[in-house]
Structures are given as C-alpha cells and as structure tokens.
N, C-alpha and C positions, 0 to 999 in steps of 0.2 A: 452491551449492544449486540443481540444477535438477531440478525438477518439472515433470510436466505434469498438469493438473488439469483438468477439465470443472467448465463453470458455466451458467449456463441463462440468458439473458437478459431482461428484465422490464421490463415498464411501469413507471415510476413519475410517478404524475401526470398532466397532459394531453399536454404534451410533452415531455416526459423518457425516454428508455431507461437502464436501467442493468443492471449486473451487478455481483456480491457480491465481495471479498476475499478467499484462507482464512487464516480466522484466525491458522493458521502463520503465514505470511510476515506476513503484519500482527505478532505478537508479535514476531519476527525484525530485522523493519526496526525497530521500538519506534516504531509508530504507535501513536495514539489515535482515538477520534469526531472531530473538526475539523479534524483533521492536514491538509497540504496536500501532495497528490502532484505528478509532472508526470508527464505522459502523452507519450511520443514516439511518432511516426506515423511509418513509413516502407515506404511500399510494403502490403501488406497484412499488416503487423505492426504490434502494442503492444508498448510498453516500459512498463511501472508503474513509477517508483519513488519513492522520497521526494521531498519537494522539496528541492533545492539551498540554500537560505536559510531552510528555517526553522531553528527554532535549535534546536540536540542535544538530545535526549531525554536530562536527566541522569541518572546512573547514580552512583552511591554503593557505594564499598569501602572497608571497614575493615580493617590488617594491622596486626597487634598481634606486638611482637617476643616 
C-alpha cells in the first residue's frame, strides 16, 4: 500500500509540533486514540508504524459449515 499524502504541520501546545494520520492507514494498521507507534528516523525520512509490542488489535471470524 504506498501512498503519498500531503499533511500540514501544526502547533500543538507550547512545545509540541505535530502532524495528523490518514485515517486510512490508521483503519488499515487497526490503530486507535492511545495506540502506540514507533517512529524511525533515518536520514531525512520517517517511517510510522505500529509499535512492535503492543498487543494485536483482536479481530473476530465466525465460519459456520
């Protein structure tokens, strides 16, 4: 799934910068509000992605014969 998306950078608070998600990929990776990402840094690139240890986002299937 590669995208390239434009996002607009923002103040938040006195010292804080951020920048928003799209909600795609947040539905996609099956984040939530407190979820915890990790952010790689290499050179002048970002890598978002989930974090490593938090624990699965359950998912539920029912197959009936």
């Amino acid at each position: 799934m590669t995208q390239v998306v434009d996002r607009t950078i923002f103040r938040s608070g006195e010292a804080a910068i951020a920048v928003t998600l799209p909600i795609g990929w947040i539905r996609y990776a099956g984040l939530k509000p407190g979820d915890k990402v990790e952010i790689v840094i290499n050179d002048n690139d970002l890598v978002i992605r989930p974090k490593k240890d938090a624990p699965p986002n359950p998912r539920q299937m029912s197959i009936r014969k």
